[in-house]
N, C-alpha and C positions, 0 to 999 in steps of 0.2 A: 372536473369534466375532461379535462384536456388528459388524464391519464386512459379515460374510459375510451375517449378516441386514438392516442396513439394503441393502446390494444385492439382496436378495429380496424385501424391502417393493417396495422402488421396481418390479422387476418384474412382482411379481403386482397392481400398477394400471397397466399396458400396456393394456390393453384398456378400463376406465375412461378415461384419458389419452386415448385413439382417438374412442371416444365424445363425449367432451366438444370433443374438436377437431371433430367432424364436424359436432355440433348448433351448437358457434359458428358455424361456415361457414355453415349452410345456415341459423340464425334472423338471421345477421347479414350477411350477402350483399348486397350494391344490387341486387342481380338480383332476389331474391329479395320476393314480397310480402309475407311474415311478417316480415320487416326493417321496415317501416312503421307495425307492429303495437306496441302496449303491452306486449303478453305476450310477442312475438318479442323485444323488445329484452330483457325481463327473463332472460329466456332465454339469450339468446345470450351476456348479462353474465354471469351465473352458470355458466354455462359457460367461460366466458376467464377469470372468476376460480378455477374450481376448476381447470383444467389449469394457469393459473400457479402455483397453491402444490400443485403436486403433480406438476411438469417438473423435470427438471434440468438446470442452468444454463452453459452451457458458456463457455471463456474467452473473452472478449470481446474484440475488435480497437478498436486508438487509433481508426484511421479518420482522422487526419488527412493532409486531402489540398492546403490551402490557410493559407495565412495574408494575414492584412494587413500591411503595409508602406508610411508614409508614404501611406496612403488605397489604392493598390495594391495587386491580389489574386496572388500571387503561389503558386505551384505547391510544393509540399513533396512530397520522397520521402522512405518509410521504408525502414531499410538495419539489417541485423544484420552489425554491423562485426567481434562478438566471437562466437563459438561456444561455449559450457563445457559440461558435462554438466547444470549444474543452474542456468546461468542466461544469456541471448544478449545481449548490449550492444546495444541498438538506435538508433538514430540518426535525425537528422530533419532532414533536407538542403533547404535552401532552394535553388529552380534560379531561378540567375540571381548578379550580381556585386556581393556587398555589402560588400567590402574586410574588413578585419581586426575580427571582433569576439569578443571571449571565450568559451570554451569551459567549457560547462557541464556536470558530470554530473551527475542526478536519482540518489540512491539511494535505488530503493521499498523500501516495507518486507518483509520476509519473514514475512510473521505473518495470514497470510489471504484476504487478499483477491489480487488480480491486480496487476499495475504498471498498468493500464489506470484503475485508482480513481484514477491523477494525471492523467490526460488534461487537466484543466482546466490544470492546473500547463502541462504540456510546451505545451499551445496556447498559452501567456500567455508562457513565457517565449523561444520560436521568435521571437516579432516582433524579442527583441533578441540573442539569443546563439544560438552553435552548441551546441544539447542533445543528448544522448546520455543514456538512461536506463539502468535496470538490470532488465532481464526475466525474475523469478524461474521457474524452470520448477516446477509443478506436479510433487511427489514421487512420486508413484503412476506417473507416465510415464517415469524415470529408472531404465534397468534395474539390479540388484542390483550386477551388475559392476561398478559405475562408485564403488563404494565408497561410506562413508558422506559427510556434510556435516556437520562440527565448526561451532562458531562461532566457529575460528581460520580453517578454512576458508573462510565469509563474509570474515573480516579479508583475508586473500590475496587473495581477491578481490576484495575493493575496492583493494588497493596494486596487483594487475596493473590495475584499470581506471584508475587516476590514473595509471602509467607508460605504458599503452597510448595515452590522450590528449594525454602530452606533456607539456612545461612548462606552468607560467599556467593550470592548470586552475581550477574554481571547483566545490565538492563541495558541493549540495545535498541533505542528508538528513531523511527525512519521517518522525516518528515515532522506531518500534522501533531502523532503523538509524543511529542518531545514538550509540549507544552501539559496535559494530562500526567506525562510521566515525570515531571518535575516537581508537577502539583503533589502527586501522593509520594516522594519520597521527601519531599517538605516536611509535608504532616505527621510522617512518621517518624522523622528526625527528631521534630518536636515532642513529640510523645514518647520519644530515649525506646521505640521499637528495638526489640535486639534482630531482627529479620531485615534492616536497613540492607540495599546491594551493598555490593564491593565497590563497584565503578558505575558511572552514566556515560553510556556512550551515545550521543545525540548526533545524528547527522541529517544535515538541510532540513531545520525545523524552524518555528516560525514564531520563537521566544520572542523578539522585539521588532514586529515586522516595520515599525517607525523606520529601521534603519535601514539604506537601498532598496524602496520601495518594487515591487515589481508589478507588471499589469493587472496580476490576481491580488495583491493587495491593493492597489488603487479600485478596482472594479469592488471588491470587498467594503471596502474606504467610504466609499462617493456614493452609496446606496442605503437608504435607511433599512433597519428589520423589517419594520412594515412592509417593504416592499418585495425584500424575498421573501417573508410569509404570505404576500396577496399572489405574487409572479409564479414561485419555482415550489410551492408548498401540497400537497395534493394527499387524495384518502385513498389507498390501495384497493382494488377494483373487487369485487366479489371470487373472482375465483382465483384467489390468492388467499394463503393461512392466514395472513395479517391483515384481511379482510376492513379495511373504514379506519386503519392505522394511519398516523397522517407522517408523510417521508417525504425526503429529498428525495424523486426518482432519478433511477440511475439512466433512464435516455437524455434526461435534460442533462446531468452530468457529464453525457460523452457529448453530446455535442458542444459543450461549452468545452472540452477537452480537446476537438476536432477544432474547434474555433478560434484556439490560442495560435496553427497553423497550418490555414486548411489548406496553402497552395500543399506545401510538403507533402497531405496524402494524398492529394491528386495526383500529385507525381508519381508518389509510392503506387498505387492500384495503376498508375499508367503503366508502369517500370516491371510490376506484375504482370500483365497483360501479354508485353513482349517475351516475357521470360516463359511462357508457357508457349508462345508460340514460336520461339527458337529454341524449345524442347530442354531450356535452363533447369532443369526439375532443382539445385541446389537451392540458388537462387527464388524461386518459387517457394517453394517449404519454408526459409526463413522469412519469406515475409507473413505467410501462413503463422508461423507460428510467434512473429509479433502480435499480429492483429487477432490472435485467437483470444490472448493475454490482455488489449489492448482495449478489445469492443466487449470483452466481459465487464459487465458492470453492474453495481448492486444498489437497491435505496438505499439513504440511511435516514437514523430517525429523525421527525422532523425537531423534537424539543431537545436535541445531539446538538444536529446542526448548526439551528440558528441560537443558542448560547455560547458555541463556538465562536462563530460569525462576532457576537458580542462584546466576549472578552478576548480574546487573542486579534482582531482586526477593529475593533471601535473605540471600545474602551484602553486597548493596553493592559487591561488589570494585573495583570503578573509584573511587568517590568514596573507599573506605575505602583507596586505596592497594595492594591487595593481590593487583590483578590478573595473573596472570600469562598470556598469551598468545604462540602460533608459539615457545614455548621463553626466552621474555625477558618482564620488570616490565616494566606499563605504568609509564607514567612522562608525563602531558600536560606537564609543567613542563618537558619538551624543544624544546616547540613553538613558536617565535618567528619562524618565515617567517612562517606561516598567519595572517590577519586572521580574525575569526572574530563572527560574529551568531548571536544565539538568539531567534529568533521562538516566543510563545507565546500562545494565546489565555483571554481571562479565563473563560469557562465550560467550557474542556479539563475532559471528564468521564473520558478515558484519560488522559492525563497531567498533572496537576495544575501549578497556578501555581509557580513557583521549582523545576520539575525539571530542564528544559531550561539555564535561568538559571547553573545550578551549574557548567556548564560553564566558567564566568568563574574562577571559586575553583580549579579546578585547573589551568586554563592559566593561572600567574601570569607567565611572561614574553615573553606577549606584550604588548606595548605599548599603553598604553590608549589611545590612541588608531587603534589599528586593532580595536578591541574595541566592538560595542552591543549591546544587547540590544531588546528592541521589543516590550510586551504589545500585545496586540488587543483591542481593547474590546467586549464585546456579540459574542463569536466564539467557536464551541466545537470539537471537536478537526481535524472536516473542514473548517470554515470556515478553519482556517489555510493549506489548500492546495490550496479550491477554491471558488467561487461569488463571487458581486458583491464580498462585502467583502475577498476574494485580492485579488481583479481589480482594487479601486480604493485599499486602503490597505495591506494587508500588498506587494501583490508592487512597487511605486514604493520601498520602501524598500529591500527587496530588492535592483533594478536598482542607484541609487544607491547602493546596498556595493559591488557587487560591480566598478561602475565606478571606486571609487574604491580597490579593493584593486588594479585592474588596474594 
């Protein structure tokens, strides 16, 4: 019920949302001589601020169309290589002839947001390798037919995308799926797979959240299933594909997003506000284009989710051994192709220090020296896989693993 009414909130301000579009245009227009005015600008600000936080946010495009190369601007196409019902492989093809260089997958995380929140990621690491992401489809679009999505399900899915890419693959996971993508190269280790990656690169994931607990594990922690299956669980409303699908919706998502620090966006839409009306247009646009990234948000499934919820914040089953998944024991102590880094950052407020780390303790034979780990100093959970400090210390260390696993 509570999903059929937030679709009825958001409708009955249609008309509000029109209005407010209308008076932006027209107080903020260069054409316009009320654009020149003190009142007009205030105007027109408080009008783009009340239609932003009261729009809805639709899925955002990578948009990459270039990269640099040895100081040369060089042409990228984007290509969906994989099809699935609940997620398309997308790929990012440099035109032109740059000989042999390794094959990357990005696995985004399934827990909210868009694969589009790595954008920084896939532009950074295009200059050196051939990337291929993982493009979650939004729940609510996925008609009922197509059956549910397990989190053995993600697991399959990550082993068809490492056999899809071939040998020599290199499996970047951000986050949530560092636990999923542990799971299926376990299993495939165990099974003497000749498609096993080269390297695991895991960064702020949520292997042993036992260790430096943070609020979303404790909040995780201190709540039975039952209770997020009665509170946050809901059937997606008739005029959606996925029509009586039962999801995590993605508005209860951002506000629990929103809520981890809500003075900071009140600031932020304050901080907004002046910036349009002392004419900041720089300023203005970057906050636009966090929050365009920020407030896009997607269901996900609800038999996903709260098996997640289960085993990586209740039970522990991976670090405690007792995982089972696709019908077999995890089992990481199989793993000894796979070179393997854990990137984490020292103010991760999602996934605390020594979670990602733990990864080391149960891949014990792999070889220590195809084995690092790498905190980030003065970096919290998105600085690990996007902005200046990605760009200039976490991803150089990165590259040099991943070259040197090749």
């Amino acid at each position: 019920m509570l999903y059929e009414l937030h679709e009825m909130q958001h409708g009955s301000m249609t008309a509000l949302r029109v209005l407010a579009q209308s008076t932006a245009q027209l107080y903020g227009s260069p054409y316009s001589p009320l654009s020149y005015t003190p009142l007009g600008r205030m105007v027109s600000a408080g009008s783009e601020l009340l239609l932003r936080t009261t729009q809805r946010y639709e899925k955002p495009i990578f948009g990459i169309t270039e990269t640099t190369i040895d100081g040369m601007a060089v042409q990228v196409v984007e290509q969906v290589t994989l099809d699935k019902p609940f997620c398309q492989l997308r790929r990012f093809v440099r035109v032109g002839n740059f000989g042999h260089q390794p094959k990357v997958l990005i696995v985004a995380p399934l827990s909210g947001h868009y694969a589009t929140l790595l954008r920084d990621t896939v532009r950074t690491f295009i200059r050196d390798f051939e990337v291929t992401i993982t493009d979650w489809r939004d729940a609510k679009i996925v008609p009922l037919s197509e059956g549910p999505f397990h989190f053995d399900d993600y697991v399959r899915y990550v082993q068809e995308f490492i056999r899809f890419l071939g040998p020599n693959v290199h499996v970047v996971s951000v986050c949530q799926p560092t636990v999923p993508t542990l799971v299926a190269v376990s299993l495939m280790s165990a099974a003497n797979d000749a498609s096993v990656p080269s390297s695991m690169i895991m960064m702020g994931g949520p292997i042993d959240t036992r260790n430096s607990p943070t609020s979303v594990n404790t909040f995780a922690k201190e709540r039975s299933l039952s209770w997020f299956e009665n509170k946050v669980i809901y059937r997606v409303p008739v005029k959606y594909p996925g029509y009586m699908r039962r999801v995590y919706p993605g508005f209860l998502q951002h506000a629990g997003f929103v809520s981890m620090n809500p003075g900071r966006h009140v600031e932020s839409h304050r901080d907004f506000y002046h910036h349009l009306v002392k004419g900041d247009g720089e300023s203005a646009n970057a906050h636009r284009a966090f929050y365009d990234e920020y407030n896009a948000v997607m269901d996900l499934p609800a038999e996903y989710y709260l098996e997640t919820l289960d085993i990586v914040f209740h039970r522990h089953a991976l670090p405690e051994g007792t995982l089972m998944s696709c019908g077999q024991r995890v089992d990481p102590k199989t793993i000894s192709r796979t070179a393997l880094l854990t990137v984490e950052g020292e103010f991760d407020d999602i996934s605390g220090v020594g979670q990602t780390a733990a990864a080391h303790k149960l891949c014990t034979q792999i070889p220590e020296h195809r084995k690092q780990h790498y905190l980030a100093r003065d970096v919290g959970h998105y600085g690990i896989f996007s902005g200046r400090r990605f760009r200039e210390t976490i991803y150089p260390e990165i590259q040099k693993f991943i070259q040197s696993a090749s």
